[in-house]
Each structure stands twice: as structure tokens, then as C-alpha cells.
Steps between C-alpha positions, in 0.01 A plus 500: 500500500550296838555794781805362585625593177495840617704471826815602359504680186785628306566842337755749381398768712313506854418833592363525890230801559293603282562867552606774223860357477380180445220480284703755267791229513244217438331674231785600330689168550205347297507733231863398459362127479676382788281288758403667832326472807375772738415364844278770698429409867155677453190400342429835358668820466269660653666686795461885609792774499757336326707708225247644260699716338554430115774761401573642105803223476279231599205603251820550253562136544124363410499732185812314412319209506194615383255468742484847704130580313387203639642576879386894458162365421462342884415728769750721586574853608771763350689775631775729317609665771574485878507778727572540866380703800722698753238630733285707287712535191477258246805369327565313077741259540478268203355615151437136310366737186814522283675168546641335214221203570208351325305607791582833660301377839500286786228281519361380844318107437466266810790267517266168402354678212846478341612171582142374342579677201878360481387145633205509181777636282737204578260219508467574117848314486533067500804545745312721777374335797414673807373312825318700750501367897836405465753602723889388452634384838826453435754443197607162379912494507719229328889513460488899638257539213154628522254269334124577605323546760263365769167650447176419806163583429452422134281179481711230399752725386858452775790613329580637139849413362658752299834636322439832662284636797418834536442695820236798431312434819562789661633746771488186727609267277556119611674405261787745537593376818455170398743522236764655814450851377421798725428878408706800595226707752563895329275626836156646434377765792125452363183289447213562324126430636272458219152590445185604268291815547190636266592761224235754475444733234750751422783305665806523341600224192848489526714314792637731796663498806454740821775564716468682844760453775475175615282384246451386156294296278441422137179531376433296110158589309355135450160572324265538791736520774880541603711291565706660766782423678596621835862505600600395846852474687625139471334294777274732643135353362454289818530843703308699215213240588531499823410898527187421313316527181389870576825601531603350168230677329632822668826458358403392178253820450802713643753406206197483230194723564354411200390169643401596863147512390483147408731301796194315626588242132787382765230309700799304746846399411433182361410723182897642535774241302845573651820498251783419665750677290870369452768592241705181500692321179729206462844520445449203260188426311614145352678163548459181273159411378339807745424888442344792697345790342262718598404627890694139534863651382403864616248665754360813398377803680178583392612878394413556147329187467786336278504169709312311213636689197851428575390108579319472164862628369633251705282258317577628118865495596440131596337438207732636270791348656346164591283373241746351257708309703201394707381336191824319404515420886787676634409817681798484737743668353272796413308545843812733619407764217157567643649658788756693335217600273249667783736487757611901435153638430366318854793673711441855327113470558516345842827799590247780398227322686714483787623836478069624490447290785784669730495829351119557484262290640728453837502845536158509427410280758752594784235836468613865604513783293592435173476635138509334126774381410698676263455244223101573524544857459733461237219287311265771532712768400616312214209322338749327262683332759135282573652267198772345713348401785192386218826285334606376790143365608393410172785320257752422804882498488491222237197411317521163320278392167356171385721302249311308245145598284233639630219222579 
């Protein structure tokens, strides 16, 4: 085929970034036997601290299609429970043990590990095509109509026309404001400063977080380290850096003495991958021939890891909704019920995440005296109360399911 052929393709479905939301969406799309294409800006996946959580509703949803053996089987870690640490008392929060799920367990798998597996999944269908190192620049309009967009860095690839574009690139999505939409800023007082430090024998296996006044991080078992996350006041990392690396080792062995021992791992702060957290959504995911889902449509905190879970629903819910008239071209009409589909379950998630962020970790973090909150000590008065928060975490506000056979 002459490479010009290949400047402007044509498909059903273009999906930009290759993330959860939208290598779910492609995947599934192709199942359905509509054509897709996933554009990812990247030539790998390969990139540290991203979302690694893979939560019971998400392992739900490749059982449903028959393929969570063959994800289980790739390195991974697992963890029933979650606990947390007021000073020197230790916490339950979430008991994953007696959901209603396939698997009763979170399991912890770096973030390219699964998009592998769901890009090797999808390639097994004739309509799947996913181009790496290819970056959409801008959307294609006709008539007020969105009909493709303008892609650089793909070879001779420039543009890919399409019936309907789909945004899933992200908290800092282009293509968002391209298409003249702009997210509602919910506030976040926090970011996140992310790191890996040796486990050692005897460590702990399940995920915890330490809270001391004006501190807190989350520490995740990954195999032969953690993967921990050190909260920080919004803004502050330039002036965290500026005092030093000594004194960030200080206050990281302050909140969790279990890893004082082993701060030298931090050798400078290149090997420290700031988050920039924001809670954000759109007040409109859609218009004609264009979608958001995922981080796209909604920023999520990273409390309770649900960020990816709820954008895989996202994805399903797409899916569901989309395929069919996709395939006899006229997705218009039905982009609207997408929205009114997740729309609920993102504002209840992002209000409680909200609600942790002000209630909690901003008193946390403003320091003084302080004590559990009552919610905590409820939890471990109450072992039975672990299964809500473990519901909330785990299945979500609305879990969706795969239409169609298994493959």
C-alpha cells in the first residue's frame, strides 16, 4: 500500500489516549464489531506511578468477558484489606473479604502491565487498530460537527476522519478545550509526591496509611518495595525542596517509622514524581461527533484509588450505549445518555472525595493536636462496618457489566 494511502484514514470510532478508559472503549468497541482507532501519544506504556490500582468491579468486568485468569496470571500484588495509622494505633478501614465479587481483593499491577494485556486482548479483533507516537493536535470540525482529528507524530499518518472522536486523554486533556469545553475546578488542598522504598522482611502486606499532625502518607506493598505516597499541601514541593533532601527524609521517617531505616533508597529528588492533584469535571461531556470520558470528563482525587475504576465504567457505559448506533453510523443522538449514565455516580464519588479531602487530610495537614476521626473509631469498634467503606472502594456507586458473550 502507497504511504499516502494512509494519511487520512477513516473509522467509526477514534479513541485519543491509550489509557484505561480508552483501551477498555477500544477493546470493547471491537468486540461489538464496530471499527476503531486508539491514538496514544506514547510509544510505550511504560511510565511510573500512574493508577495501579485494579479494584473487585474492574476484575468483575474481565471475568465477564472471560479473560481475568489470563490478567491474574501477570505479575501482580493483592491486598483484602486496608488499614490506617493514627500515631501509634492502627486503624481497618476497608474489609474487601465479603464482597459480593468474583474477587474479594484489590489487586495492585503497574499501570502498563494492564494496558499490554487489554491492547493484546483487542488486537485479537479485525476492527482494532492502535497507533503508538501519535498525538491528536486538534479536532477536525465541519458544519458545527466534529469529524476527526489532526494527529502529529505518527509517520505519514496527519489526520483520521471519523463519525465520532473520543476524548480519554486525560486530566489535561486537549481535546476538551478544543472542542470549547472547560471543567468545573471542585478545589483540592493536596498533592501527592511519589516514590519507591525497599520492603524488608516482615513488613507489612497489606496497603496503609500513617497519619501524624501535619503529616500523612500512603504506603502500598508492591512485591519488593512500596510504593508510597507522601502527601503535601497544594503548591508547597518547590519549598519542600528547597529545605533539602535531609529534611524530607526526616519528615517522611516521622509519619512512617517503619521506613526510616531505609531513606537513603531516596538518593535526590529526581527519584520523587509529583502528582498534582485536581478534582475537576465538565458540566458537559458531549457535542456532535465528540465525547469525554474518563480523567477527560472528571478529575479524580487519588483517595481510594477509584480514579481508573470509575473510568473503565466510564468506558463499559460507552460501550453499551455506543456500539450499535456507532455501527449503523449515527451516534449523535445517543452521546447525551453517556453522561446521564455516569454522570450521578462521578458527583457522589468525587462529593465524598471532596468531603475526605476537607474533612481529613486538611486537617491532617494544617497539624496540631488532633485525634481519629470518629468514622475510624467507629470502624474499629464495629468490625462489620469495614464492608462499606470496602463497597464503596471496591464496586463503586454504579458498577456497569459487559453486554454481549464472553470472548
Amino acid at each position: 500500500m502507497e504511504p499516502g494511502a494512509w494519511r487520512t484514514p477513516t473509522t467509526r470510532c477514534c479513541i485519543v489516549g491509550g489509557g484505561p478508559a480508552g483501551m477498555m472503549l477500544g477493546l470493547l468497541l471491537a468486540r461489538a464489531g464496530v471499527s476503531v482507532m486508539v491514538l496514544e501519544k506514547h510509544g510505550d506504556f511504560l511510565r511510573d506511578f500512574r493508577g495501579d490500582t485494579i479494584h473487585p468491579s474492574t476484575l468483575d468486568l474481565l471475568a465477564e468477558l472471560g479473560m481475568v485468569e489470563a490478567f491474574l496470571a501477570r505479575p501482580h500484588d493483592e491486598a483484602q484489606r486496608i488499614s490506617a495509622h493514627f500515631g501509634d494505633e492502627t486503624y481497618p478501614v476497608a474489609d474487601f473479604s465479603h464482597l459480593p465479587t468474583r474477587c474479594k481483593f484489590v489487586a495492585f499491577a503497574p499501570q502498563w502491565e494492564f494496558l499490554n494485556f487489554l491492547a493484546e486482548q483487542a488486537a485479537r479483533f479485525p476492527t482494532f487498530d492502535l497507533r503508538m507516537n501519535a498525538e491528536a493536535v486538534d479536532l477536525q470540525e465541519k458544519d458545527g460537527r466534529i469529524v476527526g482529528v489532526r494527529v502529529a507524530g505518527a509517520g505519514c499518518l496527519d489526520s483520521v476522519r471519523a463519525d465520532l472522536v473520543v476524548a480519554c486523554d486525560g486530566r489535561h486533556s486537549i481535546l476538551r478545550g478544543k472542542a470549547g469545553f472547560a471543567p468545573q475546578d471542585l478545589g483540592a488542598p493536596m498533592d501527592v509526591l511519589w516514590f519507591r522504598l525497599p520492603r524488608r522482611t516482615g513488613d507489612p502486606e497489606e496497603p496503609f496509611g500513617c497519619f501524624r499532625p501535619g503529616r500523612m502518607m500512603v504506603l502500598i506493598a508492591r512485591g519488593e518495595y512500596w510504593q508510597c505516597g507522601f502527601v503535601v499541601k497544594k503548591g508547597t514541593f518547590d519549598a519542600l525542596k528547597e529545605r533539602g533532601l535531609a529534611a524530607f527524609r526526616d519528615a517522611i521517617a516521622e509519619v512512617a517509622p517503619l521506613v526510616a531505616d531505609r531513606l537513603d533508597a531516596i538518593r535526590a529528588f529526581d527519584d520523587v514524581k509529583l502528582l498534582t492533584v485536581a478534582v475537576d469535571r465538565l458540566p458537559r461531556w458531549s457535542r456532535p461527533g465528540f465525547l469525554a470520558i474518563g480523567d477527560a470528563a472528571h478529575a479524580m482525587s487519588p483517595i481510594g484509588g477509584v480514579g481508573i475504576n470509575l473510568a473503565i465504567q466510564d468506558a463499559v457505559a460507552a460501550a453499551n450505549i455506543l456500539a450499535g448506533p456507532l455501527q449503523r453510523g449515527a451516534a449523535d443522538q445517543a452521546l447525551a445518555k453517556v453522561q446521564r449514565r455516569r454522570d450521578w455516580p462521578t458527583k457522589l464519588t468525587q462529593a465524598a472525595q471532596v468531603f475526605a479531602q476537607n474533612r481529613l487530610i486538611g486537617a491532617v495537614l494544617a497539624g496540631g493536636s488532633f485525634e481519629p476521626p470518629l468514622p475510624l473509631r467507629l470502624l474499629k469498634m464495629f468490625p462489620l462496618l469495614q464492608r462499606v467503606p470496602a463497597r464503596l472502594i471496591g464496586i463503586g456507586v454504579r458498577p456497569e457489566h459487559v453486554r454481549g458473550p464472553r470472548l
